[in-house]
C-alpha positions as CSV (number, residue, x, y, z in Angstrom):
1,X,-0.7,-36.9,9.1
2,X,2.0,-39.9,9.1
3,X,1.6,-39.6,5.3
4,X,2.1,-35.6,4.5
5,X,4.6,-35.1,7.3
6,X,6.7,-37.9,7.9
7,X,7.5,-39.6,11.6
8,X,7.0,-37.4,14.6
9,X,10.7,-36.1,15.7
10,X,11.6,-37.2,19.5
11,X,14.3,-36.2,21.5
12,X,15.9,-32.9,20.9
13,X,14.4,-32.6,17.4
14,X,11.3,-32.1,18.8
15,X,12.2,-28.7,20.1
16,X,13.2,-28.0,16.6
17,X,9.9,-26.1,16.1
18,X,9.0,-23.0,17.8
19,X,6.1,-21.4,18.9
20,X,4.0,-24.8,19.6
21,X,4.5,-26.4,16.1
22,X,4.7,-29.7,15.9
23,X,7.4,-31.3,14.6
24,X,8.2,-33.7,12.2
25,X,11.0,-35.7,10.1
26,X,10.7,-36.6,6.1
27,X,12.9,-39.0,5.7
28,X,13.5,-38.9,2.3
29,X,15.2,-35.3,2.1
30,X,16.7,-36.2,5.5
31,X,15.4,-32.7,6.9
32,X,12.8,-31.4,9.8
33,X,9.5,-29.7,8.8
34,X,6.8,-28.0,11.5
35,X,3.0,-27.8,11.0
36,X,2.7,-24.4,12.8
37,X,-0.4,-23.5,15.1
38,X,-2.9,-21.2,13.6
39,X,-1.0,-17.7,14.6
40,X,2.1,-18.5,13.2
41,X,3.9,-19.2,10.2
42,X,7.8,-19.6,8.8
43,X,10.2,-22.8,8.2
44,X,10.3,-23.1,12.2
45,X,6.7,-21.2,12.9
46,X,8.8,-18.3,14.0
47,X,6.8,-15.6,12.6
48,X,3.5,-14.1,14.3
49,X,0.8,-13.8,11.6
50,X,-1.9,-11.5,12.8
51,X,-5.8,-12.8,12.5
52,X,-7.5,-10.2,9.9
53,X,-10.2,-11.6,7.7
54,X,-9.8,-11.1,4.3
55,X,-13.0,-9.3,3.5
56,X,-12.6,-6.7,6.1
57,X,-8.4,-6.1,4.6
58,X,-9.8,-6.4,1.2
59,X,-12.4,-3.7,2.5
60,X,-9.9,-1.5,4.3
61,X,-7.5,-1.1,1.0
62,X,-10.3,0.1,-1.6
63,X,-10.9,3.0,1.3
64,X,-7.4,3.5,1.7
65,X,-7.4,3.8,-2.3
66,X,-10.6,5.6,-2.8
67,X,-9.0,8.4,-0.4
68,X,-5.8,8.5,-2.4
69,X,-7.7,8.7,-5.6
70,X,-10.2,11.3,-4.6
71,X,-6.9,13.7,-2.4
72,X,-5.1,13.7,-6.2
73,X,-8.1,14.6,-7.8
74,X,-8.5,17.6,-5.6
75,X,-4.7,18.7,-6.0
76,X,-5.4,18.5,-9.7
77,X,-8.5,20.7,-9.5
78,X,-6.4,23.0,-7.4
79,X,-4.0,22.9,-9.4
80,X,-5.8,23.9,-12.8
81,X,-7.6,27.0,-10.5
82,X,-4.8,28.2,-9.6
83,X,-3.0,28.3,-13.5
84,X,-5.9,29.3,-14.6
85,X,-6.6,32.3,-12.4
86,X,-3.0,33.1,-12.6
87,X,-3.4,33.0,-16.5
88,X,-6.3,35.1,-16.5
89,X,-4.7,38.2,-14.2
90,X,-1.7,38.2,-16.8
91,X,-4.4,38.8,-19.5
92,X,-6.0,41.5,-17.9
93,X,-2.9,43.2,-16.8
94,X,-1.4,42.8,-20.0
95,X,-5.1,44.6,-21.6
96,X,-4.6,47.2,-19.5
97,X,-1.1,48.1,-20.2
98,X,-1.3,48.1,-24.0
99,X,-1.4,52.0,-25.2
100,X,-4.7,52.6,-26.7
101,X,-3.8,53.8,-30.6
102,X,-6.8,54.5,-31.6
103,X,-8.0,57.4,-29.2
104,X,-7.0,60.7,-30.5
105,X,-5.2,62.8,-27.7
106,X,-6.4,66.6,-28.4
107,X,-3.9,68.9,-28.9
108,X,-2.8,72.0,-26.5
């Protein structure tokens, strides 16, 4: 670890880390660097990183996008039944409402 790392900090330095990291100095850049414990991550381990395996995550967002997919397929269906019934009333009303020129009206 001496070799990726650097020396081990001591003193206050080695509070530099947070979380239960371990610290360390690289003494070439002249800066501090942590190795964080498995549940954490961040510069100073600061951030909690919550222990989901990627196959079930993986798993979880092709439902999540196989349910989005198939609810805008359905408003699309709806949508086209409902245009096309709507179209379809306005031709029939439309038939209906036309004078019929042909029929002879007898006279009185």
């Amino acid at each position: 670890m001496m070799a990726e790392h650097g020396a081990p900090c001591d003193g206050w330095e080695a509070t530099y880390c947070m979380n239960g990291g371990t610290c360390y100095k690289i003494t070439s850049m002249d800066t501090l660097s942590c190795v964080c414990n498995d549940n954490y991550k961040g510069s100073r381990c600061e951030q909690f990183q919550f222990l989901i395996g990627s196959s079930k995550a993986e798993q979880a967002g092709l439902i999540g996008a196989l349910v989005i997919v198939a609810l805008l397929i359905l408003v699309v269906l709806a949508v086209i039944v409902y245009f096309t019934h709507k179209m379809l009333k306005a031709r029939k009303q439309r038939q209906q409402s036309q004078p019929e020129y042909w029929k002879v009206k007898p006279r009185v």
